[in-house]
N, C-alpha and C positions, 0 to 999 in steps of 0.2 A: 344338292345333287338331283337330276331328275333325267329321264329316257329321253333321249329327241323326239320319238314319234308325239311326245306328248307338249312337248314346246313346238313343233310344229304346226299345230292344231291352227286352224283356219288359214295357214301362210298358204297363196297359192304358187301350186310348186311347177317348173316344168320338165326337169329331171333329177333323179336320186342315184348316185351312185357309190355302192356300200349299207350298209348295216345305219338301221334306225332306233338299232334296238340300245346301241350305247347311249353310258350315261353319261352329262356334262355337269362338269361343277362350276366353270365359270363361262360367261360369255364377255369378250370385246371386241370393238373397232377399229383399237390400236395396236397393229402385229409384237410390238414391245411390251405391253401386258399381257400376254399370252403365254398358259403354266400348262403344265399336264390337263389333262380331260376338260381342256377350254375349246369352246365352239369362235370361230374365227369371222366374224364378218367382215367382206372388201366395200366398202362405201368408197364412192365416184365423187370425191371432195376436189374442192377448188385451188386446192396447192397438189395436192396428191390422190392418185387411185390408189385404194385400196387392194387393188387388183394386181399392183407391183408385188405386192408384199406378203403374198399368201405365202408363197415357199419359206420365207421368215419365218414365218406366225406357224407353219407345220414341226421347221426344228425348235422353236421355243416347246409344242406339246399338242398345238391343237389335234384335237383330234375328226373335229367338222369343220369342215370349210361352205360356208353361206356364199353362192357369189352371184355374177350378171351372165358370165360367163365361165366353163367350168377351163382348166387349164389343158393344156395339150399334156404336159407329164404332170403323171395323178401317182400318188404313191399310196401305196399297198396300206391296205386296214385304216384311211383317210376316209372318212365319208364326206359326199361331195354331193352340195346341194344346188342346181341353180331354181335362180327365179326372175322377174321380170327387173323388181326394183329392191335392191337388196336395203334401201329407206324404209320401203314400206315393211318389206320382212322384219328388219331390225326391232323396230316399233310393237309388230304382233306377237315376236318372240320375246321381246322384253315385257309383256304384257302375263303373255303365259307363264314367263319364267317365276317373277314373283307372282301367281297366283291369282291375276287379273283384278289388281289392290283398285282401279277405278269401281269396281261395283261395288266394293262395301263401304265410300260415304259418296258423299253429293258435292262434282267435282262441278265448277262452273268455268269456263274462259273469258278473257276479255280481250278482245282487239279492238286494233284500231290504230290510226299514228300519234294523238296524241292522249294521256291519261288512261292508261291501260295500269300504270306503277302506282297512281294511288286509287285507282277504284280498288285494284285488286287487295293493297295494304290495308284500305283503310274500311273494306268487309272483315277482312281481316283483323283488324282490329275490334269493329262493332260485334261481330259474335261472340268472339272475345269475351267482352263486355258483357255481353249475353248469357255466357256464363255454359258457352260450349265447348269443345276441344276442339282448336281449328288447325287448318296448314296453308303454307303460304309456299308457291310460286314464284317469283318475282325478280324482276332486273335488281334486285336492291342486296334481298335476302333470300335465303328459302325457310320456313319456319317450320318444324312439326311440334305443334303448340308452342310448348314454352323454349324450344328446343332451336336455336340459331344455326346457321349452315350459311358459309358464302355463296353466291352465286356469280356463275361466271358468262352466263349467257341471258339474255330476255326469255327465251323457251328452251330450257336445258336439251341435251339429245335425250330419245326414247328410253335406254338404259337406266340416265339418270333420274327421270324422271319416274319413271316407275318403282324405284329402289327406294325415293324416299316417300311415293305413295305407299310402298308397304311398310316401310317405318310408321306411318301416318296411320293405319290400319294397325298396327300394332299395340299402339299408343293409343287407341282408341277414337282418333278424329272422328269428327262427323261430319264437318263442311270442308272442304278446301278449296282456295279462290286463284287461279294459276293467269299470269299475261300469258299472251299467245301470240308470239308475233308471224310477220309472212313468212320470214324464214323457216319460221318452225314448222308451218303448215309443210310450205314449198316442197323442204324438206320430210313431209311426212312423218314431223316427231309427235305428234299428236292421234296418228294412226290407229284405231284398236283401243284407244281411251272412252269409257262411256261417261257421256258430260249429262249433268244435268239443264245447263242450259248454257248460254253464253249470248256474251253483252257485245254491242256493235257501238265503239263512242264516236272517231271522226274518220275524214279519208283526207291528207294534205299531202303535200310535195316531200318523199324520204323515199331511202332505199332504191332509186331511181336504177342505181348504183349496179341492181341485184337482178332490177328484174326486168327492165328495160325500158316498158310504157305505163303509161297510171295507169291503162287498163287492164294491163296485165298484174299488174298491182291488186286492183280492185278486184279482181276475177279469185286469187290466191286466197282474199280475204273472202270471199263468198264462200268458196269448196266447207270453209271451215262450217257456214251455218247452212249448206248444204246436206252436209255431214250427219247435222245432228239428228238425234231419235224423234221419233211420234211426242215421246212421253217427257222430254227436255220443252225448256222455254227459248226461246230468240229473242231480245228485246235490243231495240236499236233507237240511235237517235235519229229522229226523222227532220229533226232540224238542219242537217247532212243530207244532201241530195242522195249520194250514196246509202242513205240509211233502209229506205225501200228495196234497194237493188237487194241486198243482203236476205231479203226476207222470199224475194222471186222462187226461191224452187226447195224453202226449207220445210221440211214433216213435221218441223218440230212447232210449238204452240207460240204464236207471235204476238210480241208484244213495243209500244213505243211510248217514248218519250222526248220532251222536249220544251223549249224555254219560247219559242213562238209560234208554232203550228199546234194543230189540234193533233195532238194525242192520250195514250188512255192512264200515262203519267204525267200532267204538266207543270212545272214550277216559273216566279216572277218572283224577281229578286228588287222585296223592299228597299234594304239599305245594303249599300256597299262602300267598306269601309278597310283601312287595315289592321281594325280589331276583329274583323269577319264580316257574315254577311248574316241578312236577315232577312229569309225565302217564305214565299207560300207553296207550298208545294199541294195540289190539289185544292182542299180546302183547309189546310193547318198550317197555322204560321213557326217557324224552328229557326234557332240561332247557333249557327254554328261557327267556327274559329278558323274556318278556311276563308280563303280572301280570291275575288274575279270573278267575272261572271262564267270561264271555262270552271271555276271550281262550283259552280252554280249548279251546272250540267254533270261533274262528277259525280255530289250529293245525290239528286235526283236520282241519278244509273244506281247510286248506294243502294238508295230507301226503295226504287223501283224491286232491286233484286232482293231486300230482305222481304219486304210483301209476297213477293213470289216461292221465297225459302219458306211463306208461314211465320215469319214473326208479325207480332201483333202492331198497328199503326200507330198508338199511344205510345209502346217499348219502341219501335224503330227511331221516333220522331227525338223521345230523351235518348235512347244512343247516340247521333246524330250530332246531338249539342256537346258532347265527351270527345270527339275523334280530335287530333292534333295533326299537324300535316307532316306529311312524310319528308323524309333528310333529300336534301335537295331540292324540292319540290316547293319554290313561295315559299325558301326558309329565309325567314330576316329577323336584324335587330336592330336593337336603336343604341348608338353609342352615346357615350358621356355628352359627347360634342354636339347631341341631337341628328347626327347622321346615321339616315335608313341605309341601311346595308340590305341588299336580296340576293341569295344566291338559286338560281333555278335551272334548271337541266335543259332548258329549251334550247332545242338545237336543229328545230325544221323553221322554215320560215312562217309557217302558219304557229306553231306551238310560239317563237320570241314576236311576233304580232301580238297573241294575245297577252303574254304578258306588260309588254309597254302598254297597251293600251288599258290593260286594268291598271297600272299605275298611273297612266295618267288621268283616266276617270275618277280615279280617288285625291290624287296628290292639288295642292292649291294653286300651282302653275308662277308662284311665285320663287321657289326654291329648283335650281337646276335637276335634271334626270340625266346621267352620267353611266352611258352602259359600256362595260367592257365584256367582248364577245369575237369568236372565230370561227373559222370552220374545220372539221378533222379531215384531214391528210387517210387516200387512200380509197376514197368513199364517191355520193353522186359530187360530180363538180357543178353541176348546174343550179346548186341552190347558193351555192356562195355569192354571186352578185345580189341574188334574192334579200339573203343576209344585210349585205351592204345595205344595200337600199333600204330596209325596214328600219332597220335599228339605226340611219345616220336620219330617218323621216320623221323619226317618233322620240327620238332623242334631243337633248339638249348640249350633249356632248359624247363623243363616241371615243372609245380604246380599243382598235382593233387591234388582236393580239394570238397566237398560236392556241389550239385546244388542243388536239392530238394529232398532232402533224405525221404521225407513223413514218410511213417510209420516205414521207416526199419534206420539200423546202419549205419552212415557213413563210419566206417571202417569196416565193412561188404562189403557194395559198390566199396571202392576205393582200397580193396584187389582185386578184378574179375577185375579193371579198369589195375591194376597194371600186370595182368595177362599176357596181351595183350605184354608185354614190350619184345622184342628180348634185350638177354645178352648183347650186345654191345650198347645198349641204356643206361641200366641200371644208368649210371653215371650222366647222362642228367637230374636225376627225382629226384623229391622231392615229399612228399608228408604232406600235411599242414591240415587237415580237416576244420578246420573253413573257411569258404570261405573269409571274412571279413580280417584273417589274409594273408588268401593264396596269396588276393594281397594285401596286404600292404609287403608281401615277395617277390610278381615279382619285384616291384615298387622298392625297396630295392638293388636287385638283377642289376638291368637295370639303363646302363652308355647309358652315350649321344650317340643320331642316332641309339641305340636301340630298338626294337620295342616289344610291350608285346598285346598279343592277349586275350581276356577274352569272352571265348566262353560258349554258351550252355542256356542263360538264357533270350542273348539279351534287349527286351524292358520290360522284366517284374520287376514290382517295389519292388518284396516280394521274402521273401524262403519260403518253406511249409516245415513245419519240427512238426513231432508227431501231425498232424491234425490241425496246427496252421499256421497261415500265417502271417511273420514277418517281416519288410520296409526291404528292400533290394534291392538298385538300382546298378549295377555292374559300371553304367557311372559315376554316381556322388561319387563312392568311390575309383574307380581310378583314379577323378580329384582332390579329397581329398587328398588321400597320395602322388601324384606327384605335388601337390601344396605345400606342408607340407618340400618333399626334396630340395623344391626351394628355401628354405628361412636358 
């Protein structure tokens, strides 16, 4: 429970009508969770305004109403608050409400389009290791230490996100490592968070969908290291044109890295294999179990950011050689049959670029590369020829086939996918829509020391398909039907 006047604190307001002196016990977004002495906020969402549903959310109990605009009938002992952006309010009220949990550990962000899920996991794991109490952020999970939580967004809303920072604070964290994506920025769910620093890793073709032009893209992704404090760190890849942009108007202490420009982190990757790789990073050589040269550039942002946490360069370098990659992420295995199986989340054209391309710089070019891949229903449509085109270039056989077609036709999708194809590919493709069958058809397809790559979906366990979300794991159905050919 606590007084409004006192969860208000820094919201700038532009009219108050009613008493501040009440108390609130719960706050939300959604007029259907709203109980007795709940404060009501209307957020201006993409299927609905919040702003329909105030009068809802008043007979449910609320007894504050947060809005853009305050309503023409106001009922009696309601207090009524407007403000400009009822995002950014949400955020600094969710902030106050638990007790402003960013100041008491050391919260860092990661953006960027692609490898934001495993710098973030896999600091998360190396502090870990280190022998801290940590907390994890993330498209995958949310952690508070040993403590698992599903996640259901890339940057939870401000609510959520603050609720398990004060669980984190509870628990006693000391670091926590959170993605950051545009949306969340866009959105303002990151508003009122004090970061201690935040990483900048690439800027490619996504979310076109959301925000309109890369520029406005790239601009979204700045505010964030605009944002930051004097006393926070920026560290960007400057191997990224964009990576300098980033740094243009931040207070906060700048720092780069990078695998072929001069910066004040740089690594060169000895061997590349897919038992891992074998980097110098500065002046110290480190082996560790991730595999490409985008995982090259992860490490690096890792070890950049524990240097900068204060862990020692001797303890960074043997954490380093302990991480394992994250689910979905460059997960493979090798069957009975000697077929490489990879299942990896790449779903921008630049993110399945680099993965073929680290496949093929490791693999002997004698045994087929066989990707099965789509694009999700609902989303930018202009990267689907992209698609085609990469993955029927760099491939030795292609299965296009549905990822999360949501609301639209798969064979709507996998025609614009198919688009992408230059005539001398053509013969390379197949196209299967069931995903389910698509790879039981690479799986088919693929003789021993072959490798089949199953992109785009990564660690997620479901398809969304016509508003429905149905089990759908890519790892355990390619271990299914390449267990199935063994026998």
């Amino acid at each position: 429970m606590m007084v409004l006047k006192d969860i208000l604190y820094r919201v700038p307001i532009n009219v108050v009508v009613g008493s501040t002196g009440v108390e609130i016990d719960t706050i939300d977004f959604d007029s259907r969770n709203i109980t007795a002495n709940s404060m009501f906020v209307a957020i201006r969402g993409y299927v609905a305004d919040g702003h329909d549903f105030i009068e809802s959310a008043i007979n449910q109990g609320a007894s504050v109403v947060i809005c853009e605009v305050i309503p023409e009938k106001m009922i009696e002992g309601v207090t009524y608050v407007e403000v400009e952006d009822t995002n950014k309010a949400l955020a600094i009220i969710a902030s106050n409400f638990y007790g402003t949990p960013s100041e008491n550990l050391k919260l860092v962000g990661v953006t960027g389009t692609n490898g934001k899920t495993t710098i973030a996991s896999l600091l998360y794991q190396l502090f870990k290791e280190a022998g801290f109490k940590v907390g994890l952020l993330s498209t995958v999970k949310i952690m508070v230490n040993d403590t698992a939580y599903k996640a259901t967004h890339t940057t939870p809303d401000s609510l959520t996100i603050n609720k398990y920072l004060k669980e984190m604070n509870d628990a006693g964290v000391e670091f926590c490592f959170m993605e950051v994506s545009s949306h969340g920025i866009h959105q303002s769910r990151t508003e009122g968070l004090c970061f201690e620093g935040g990483i900048f890793t690439n800027l490619s073709h996504d979310h076109l969908d959301y925000h309109n032009t890369f520029a406005e893209y790239r601009d979204v992704k700045k505010s964030f290291f605009d944002a930051l404090p004097k006393k926070a760190f920026a560290l960007v890849n400057v191997d990224d044109k964009n990576g300098l942009v980033m740094l243009q108007n931040t207070k906060a202490k700048k720092f780069t890295y990078a695998l072929k420009n001069y910066a004040d982190f740089r690594a060169q990757i000895l061997e590349n294999q897919f038992s891992g790789l074998l980097l110098k990073i500065n002046d110290s050589e480190v082996w560790t179990r991730l595999i490409g040269s985008f995982n090259a550039y992860n490490v690096l942002a890792i070890y950049a950011t524990a240097e900068l946490l204060g862990l020692e360069k001797e303890e960074i370098l043997r954490l380093l050689s302990l991480l394992e990659s994250v689910s979905g992420r460059f997960q493979y295995f090798i069957s009975d049959e000697k077929i490489t199986a990879i299942v990896d989340y790449a779903h921008t054209p630049d993110a399945l670029k680099n993965v073929l391309e680290t496949i093929n710089s490791i693999r002997t070019k004698n045994e087929d590369l066989i990707t099965v891949v789509g694009c999700g229903g609902d989303r930018d449509k202009t990267k689907r020829p992209k698609m085609g085109h990469i993955a029927s270039a760099l491939s030795t056989k292609v299965v296009f086939t549905s990822d999360n077609p949501r609301s639209e036709e798969p064979e709507v999708i996998l025609k614009e996918v198919e688009a992408g194809v230059e005539p001398q590919n053509f013969k390379k493709i197949l196209t299967v829509a069931d995903r389910r069958q698509a790879i039981k058809v690479a799986c088919q397809m693929a003789q021993p020391n072959d490798i089949i790559l199953i992109a785009g979906k990564g660690h997620e366990t479901y398809q969304e398909i016509k508003g429905e979300r149905v089990d759908f794991d890519d790892y355990k159905i390619v271990q299914e039907f390449l267990k199935q050919l063994e026998k």
